[in-house]
Every structure is written in structure tokens, then in C-alpha cells.
N, C-alpha and C positions, 0 to 999 in steps of 0.2 A: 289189404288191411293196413301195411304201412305205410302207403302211398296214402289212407285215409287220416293216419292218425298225423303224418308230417302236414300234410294239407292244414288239418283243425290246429295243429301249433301255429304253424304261419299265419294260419288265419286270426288267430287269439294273438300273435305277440302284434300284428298290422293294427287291428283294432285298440290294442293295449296303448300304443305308442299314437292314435290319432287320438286318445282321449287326453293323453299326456297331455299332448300340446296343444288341445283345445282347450285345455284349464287355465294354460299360462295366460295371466294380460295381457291384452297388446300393447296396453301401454309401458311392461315392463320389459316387454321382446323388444321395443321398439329402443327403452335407454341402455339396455344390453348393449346393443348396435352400438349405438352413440359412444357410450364406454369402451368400447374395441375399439374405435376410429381415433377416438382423443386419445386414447393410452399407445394409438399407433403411431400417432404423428408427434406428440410429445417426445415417444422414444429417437424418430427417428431426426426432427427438427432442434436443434440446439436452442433451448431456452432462451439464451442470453445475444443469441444471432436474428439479425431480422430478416426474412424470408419476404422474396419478391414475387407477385404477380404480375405474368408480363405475359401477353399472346403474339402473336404471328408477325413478323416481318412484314412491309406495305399497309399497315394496320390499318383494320376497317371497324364500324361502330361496335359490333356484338366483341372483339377482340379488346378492345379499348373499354369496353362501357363493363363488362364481364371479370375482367383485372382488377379497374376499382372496385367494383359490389364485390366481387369476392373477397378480395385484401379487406374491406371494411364487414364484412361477415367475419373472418376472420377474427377480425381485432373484438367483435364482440364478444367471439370468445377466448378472449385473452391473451391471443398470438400476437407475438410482433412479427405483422404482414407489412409490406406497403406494396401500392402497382408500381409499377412500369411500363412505357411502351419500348418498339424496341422502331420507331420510328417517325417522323410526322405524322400530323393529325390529316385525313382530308377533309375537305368542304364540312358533309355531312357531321362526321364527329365532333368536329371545331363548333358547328350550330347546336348539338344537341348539351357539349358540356357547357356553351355560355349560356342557352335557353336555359338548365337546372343550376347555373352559378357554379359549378365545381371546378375544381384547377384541376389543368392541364397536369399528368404526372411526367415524370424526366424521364427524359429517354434514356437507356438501361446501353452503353457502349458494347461492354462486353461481360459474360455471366461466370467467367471465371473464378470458380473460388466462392461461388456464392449461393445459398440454399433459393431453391427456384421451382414456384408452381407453374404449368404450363396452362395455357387455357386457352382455348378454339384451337388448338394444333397438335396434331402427334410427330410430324415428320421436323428432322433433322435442317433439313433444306429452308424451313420455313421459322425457323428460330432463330432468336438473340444470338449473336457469335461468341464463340467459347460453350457453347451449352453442353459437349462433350466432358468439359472439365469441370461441369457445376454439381452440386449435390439437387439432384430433380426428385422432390418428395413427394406431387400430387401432379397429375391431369385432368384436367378436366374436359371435356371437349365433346362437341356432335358430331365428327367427320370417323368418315370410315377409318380403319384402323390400317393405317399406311406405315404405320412406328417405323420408326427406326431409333429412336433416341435410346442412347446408354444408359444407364445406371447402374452403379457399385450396391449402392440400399436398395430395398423390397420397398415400390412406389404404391402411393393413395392411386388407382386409377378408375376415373367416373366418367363415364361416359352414356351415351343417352341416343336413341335414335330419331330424336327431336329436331326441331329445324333451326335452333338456337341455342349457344353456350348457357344467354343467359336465363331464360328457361330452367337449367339442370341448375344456375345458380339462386334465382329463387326459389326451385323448391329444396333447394339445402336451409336457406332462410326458414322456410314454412316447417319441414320433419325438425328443426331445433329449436322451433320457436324463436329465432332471432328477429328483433323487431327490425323491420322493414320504413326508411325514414323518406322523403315524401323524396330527394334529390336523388336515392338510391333508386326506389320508383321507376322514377321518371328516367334512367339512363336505362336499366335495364325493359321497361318498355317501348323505349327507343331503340334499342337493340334487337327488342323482337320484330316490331316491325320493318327492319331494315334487312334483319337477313331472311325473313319470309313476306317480302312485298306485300306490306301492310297483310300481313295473311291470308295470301293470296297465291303462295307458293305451293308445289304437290307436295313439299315435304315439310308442310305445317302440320301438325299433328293437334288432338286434342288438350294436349297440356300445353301447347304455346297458346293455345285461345284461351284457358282457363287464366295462366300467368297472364297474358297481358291483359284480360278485363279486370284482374284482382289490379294488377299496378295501375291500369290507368286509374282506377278510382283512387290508391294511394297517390298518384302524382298528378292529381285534379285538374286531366285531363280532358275537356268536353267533351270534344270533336277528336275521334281517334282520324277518320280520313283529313281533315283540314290539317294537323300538326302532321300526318305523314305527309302532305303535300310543300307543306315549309320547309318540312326534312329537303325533300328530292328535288324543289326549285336551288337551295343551296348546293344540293349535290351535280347537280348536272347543269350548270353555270360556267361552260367551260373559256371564258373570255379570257383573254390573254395566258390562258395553259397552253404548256407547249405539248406534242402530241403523247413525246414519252413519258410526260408526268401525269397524262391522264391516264397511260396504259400502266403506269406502275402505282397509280392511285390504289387498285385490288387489281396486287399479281398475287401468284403464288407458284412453286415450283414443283413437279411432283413426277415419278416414275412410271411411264405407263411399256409394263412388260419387257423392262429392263432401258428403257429409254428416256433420258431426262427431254422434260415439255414443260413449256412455260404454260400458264391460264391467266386470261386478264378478264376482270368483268368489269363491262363500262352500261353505264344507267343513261339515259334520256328521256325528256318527257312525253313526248310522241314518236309515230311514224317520219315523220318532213324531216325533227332534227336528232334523228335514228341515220336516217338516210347520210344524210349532209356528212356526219359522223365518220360513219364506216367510210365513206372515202377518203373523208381528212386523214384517218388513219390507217389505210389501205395503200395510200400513198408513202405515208413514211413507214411503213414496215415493207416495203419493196426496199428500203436499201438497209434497213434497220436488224431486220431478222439474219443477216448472213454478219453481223459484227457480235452474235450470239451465240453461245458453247449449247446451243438447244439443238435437237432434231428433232422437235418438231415447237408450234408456238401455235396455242387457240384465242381468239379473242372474241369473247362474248358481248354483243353491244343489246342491249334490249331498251324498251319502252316501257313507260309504267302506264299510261293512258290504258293502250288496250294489249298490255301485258304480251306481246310478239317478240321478238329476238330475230337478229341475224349475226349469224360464225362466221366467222376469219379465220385460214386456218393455213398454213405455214410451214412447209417442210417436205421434202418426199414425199407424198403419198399421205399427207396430210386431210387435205381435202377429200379426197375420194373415201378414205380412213371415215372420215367424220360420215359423211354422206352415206357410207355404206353401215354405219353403227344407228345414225336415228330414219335411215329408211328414206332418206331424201333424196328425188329423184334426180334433181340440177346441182351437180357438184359444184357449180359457178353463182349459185344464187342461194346460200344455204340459212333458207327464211324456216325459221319455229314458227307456226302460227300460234302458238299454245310455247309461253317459255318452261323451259324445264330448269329443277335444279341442276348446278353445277355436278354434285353428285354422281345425279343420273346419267348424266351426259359421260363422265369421267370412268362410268361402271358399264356404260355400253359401249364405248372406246374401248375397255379393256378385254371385253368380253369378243370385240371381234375381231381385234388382231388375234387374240387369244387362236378363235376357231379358224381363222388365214393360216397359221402356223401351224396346226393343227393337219389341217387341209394340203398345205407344201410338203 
């Protein structure tokens, strides 16, 4: 009988509390939200300080193009944002900001001393210098959660399992109603189709196809395949680069099972000058990778035609490492016929020194 009677309360107050909060509006659950976020970052942003947007070291479009729409989201709602890069522009980004007219923003030295959104990045390695001594108030990002970055204050942290920053940045525009203007657009749709090959990539999700048909029509855009093709003929025009400014065009630095690894992703438009490629820079990383604090270095060369990859892979046990993580059977010829994201690649590496170690 009292097991009956504790059951009927439980049961009454569960129901009690589902009716509760099916009364509430959504749309006043939803300014709730909103009201916690702004009275969060008010508190913890200095009014009269201007806080910078800035993403990843070797910066790439969706880091670049993600920084301004944010900063400029921002300012809509009355913060003093501005971007930042915390580097040169490559090919690709340099075409997308002069196709929508926007200026180039300054490259950020160092973040000392200075309130700082982070965005396409969590790791330490891959930020602005001085980011240890900065006040870091928000992240934003799609990458797995590698953090290591400090903070003294309780940070804004968003994150999304999307295949683009700017994706989680649009739909911050969309849940605030912030209008969306045709140059914002148009960088952040450039963004998506660069970090998920015109979406094309396994880890495009439903919300990057939704974001970028809503911006292409904001940034009156036709042809999504022809403007990604103008993209990628700029970006993989490698004449007169030398080999290390293509491999550090998208690097990035990151720890896999306590071991620092370089990752380079380099773009081509086919198979022929794929090939051509991977030698040119097969060649100088034979002398290149030992003047390097890495142990180990991957370099991703892929094609956008019919979307294959081949690894470079660089260190002890490197190669074999890679080959034994995506199942391939010629450690010496290590072809994707199907490219994968970086991600993926980075989460099956870890998972299989993981079970080697394991195993020893």
C-alpha cells in the first residue's frame, strides 16, 4: 500500500510539472534564454572594452568569415565586438572577402590583456599568442572538445556538432532575430561550403544544408556549384607558392595521446594535379619534418572533382598508425577513395594507438 501510494505522488507531481511547462510560451522560454545570455555576458564583458573575434592560427575561410559575422552579430546587439585574424589570408578567403567587398580585418599580434571570443577553435596550440593572459568570454566552435584554453571567468561556450562555425553562427542570427545583411550572407555561405566541400563532406549535417540554402538566397547567389568552383580554382592555384606556404596555408596543431602532430589539409582540383602535388611535397617534407618539435606530421592532399584524398604521414610509426586507424591495406599508398573529414580521421588515430597501448 505504500509503495502504491509513493507511486500515485510521483506520478501526480511528473504530470504536475509536464503541464506546468507545457503552459509556458515558447516564445517566452525562448527570451528567458536570451535574457540569461545577455545579462551573462554583460556581466562578464566590460562595457566600455572592445572585445575581439578572432579564430585559429593558419586561418582558413569558415575561421575568417565566422569572426566577422560574429563580431558584426554582435554589434547588432550593441556590443563593442570587432574581428580579428590572427594571420594571413589564403587564396580562397582573399577571393570570398573581395567577391562580397568586405575588408580584410587586422591581424591580432598578440591577445594579451584583451577580452577575446574564440571561434572554430578550442585548443591552446592553435590561437592567437598570449591567449593564456587574455579575458576569453565566449567559444564558439564545431571541433571536438580538445580545450585546453584557461580562463579566470565562467565562459559563453557553444558549440555544435555541425560541420561549420559558421552554421552555429547563423543560427545565433536566426533564435535573435538579427537581420542577416546580403555581405554577411554571403561570407558565411562561403564558409559553409568550404569547410563541408560544397556539402559534400560526411560531417555536413542537416543544419548546414538548411543555413546555407537560407544564405545563398540572402547573398543572391545562383549557382551554389559554379561560385564553389571559383572558390577552389582560387584556392588551389598553387603557382609560384612555395611548398611550406602551401602546407601551412591549413595547418593545425593538436595532441594525439599525449603526442604533439602537426595536420595540413591541402585542396586540388582533380586526380593528375592531386598526384603532381603529393610529390612536390613529399619531396620537401623528407628534409622538412626532422627541422620540426612534432612526432608525428599528417598531410591531407584531396581532390574536389571526384572528392578521393591521399595521406602523407610523417614520424615513427606514423604511417602504419594511419593505415592501421582507416583500415588501409598499402601503408605506402595511403588513397581515401571516399575523403573523410579531418575529424574522423583524427578520432580513428586516436582510438587506435589508444587500443596499441592498451594491447602492450
Amino acid at each position: 500500500m505504500r509503495a502504491l501510494k509513493f507511486f500515485l505522488r510521483m506520478w501526480g507531481f511528473i504530470v504536475g510539472m509536464v503541464l506546468t511547462f507545457a503552459a509556458l510560451p515558447v516564445g517566452e522560454c525562448k527570451v528567458a534564454v536570451d535574457d540569461i545570455r545577455s545579462a551573462f555576458i554583460e556581466e562578464v564583458e566590460e562595457v566600455n572594452k572592445t572585445t575581439y573575434v578572432i579564430g585559429h592560427t593558419c586561418p582558413d575561410s569558415d575561421t575568417v568569415c565566422s569572426a566577422i559575422a560574429y563580431a558584426n552579430y554582435k554589434q547588432q546587439l550593441n556590443f563593442k565586438c570587432e574581428p580579428r585574424i590572427s594571420g594571413d589570408l589564403n587564396k580562397e578567403t582573399d577571393f570570398i572577402l573581395k567577391y562580397f567587398d568586405v575588408d580584410t580585418p587586422p591581424v591580432m599580434e598578440s591577445a594579451v590583456g584583451e577580452n577575446i571570443i574564440l571561434v572554430d577553435h578550442n585548443i591552446s596550440a592553435q590561437a592567437v599568442a598570449g591567449i593564456d593572459e587574455a579575458c576569453v568570454v565566449e567559444i564558439i566552435d564545431h571541433h571536438n572538445i580538445f580545450g585546453d584554453i584557461k580562463a579566470k571567468n565562467p565562459v559563453f561556450y557553444l558549440t555544435m556538432p555541425v560541420g561549420c562555425t559558421s552554421t552555429i553562427v547563423w543560427l545565433c542570427y536566426r533564435q535573435n532575430n538579427v537581420a542577416i545583411d546580403k555581405k554577411m550572407a554571403g561570407l558565411m555561405f562561403s564558409a559553409i561550403l568550404s569547410d563541408t566541400d560544397n556539402l559534400r563532406s560526411a560531417n555536413t549535417t542537416n543544419l548546414d544544408r538548411e543555413a546555407a540554402k537560407n544564405l545563398q538566397r540572402l547573398a543572391t547567389i545562383d549557382d551554389r556549384n559554379k561560385f564553389f568552383l571559383e572558390m577552389e580554382r582560387e584556392f588551389t592555384n598553387y603557382d609560384g607558392v612555395s611548398e611550406h606556404d602551401i602546407i601551412f596555408t591549413d595547418f593545425k596543431e593538436f595532441g594525439l595521446c599525449g603526442r604533439r602532430c602537426g595536420w595540413s589539409t591541402v585542396a586540388t582540383l582533380n586526380v593528375e594535379e592531386r598526384d603532381k602535388l603529393k610529390v612536390r611535397l613529399d619531396d620537401f617534407m623528407g628534409k622538412f619534418f626532422a627541422t620540426q618539435d612534432l612526432e608525428m606530421f599528417f598531410i591531407k592532399v584531396h581532390e574536389i572533382e571526384g572528392y578521393t584524398a591521399e595521406m602523407l604521414a610523417y614520424g615513427t610509426g606514423a604511417r602504419e598508425l594511419l593505415a592501421a586507424a582507416l583500415n588501409l591495406e598499402d601503408k605506402n599508398r595511403l588513397i581515401l577513395e571516399r575523403n573523410l573529414p579531418n575529424k574522423k580521421i583524427v578520432r580513428e588515430l586516436t582510438s587506435t594507438l589508444e587500443n596499441l597501448r592498451a594491447v602492450a
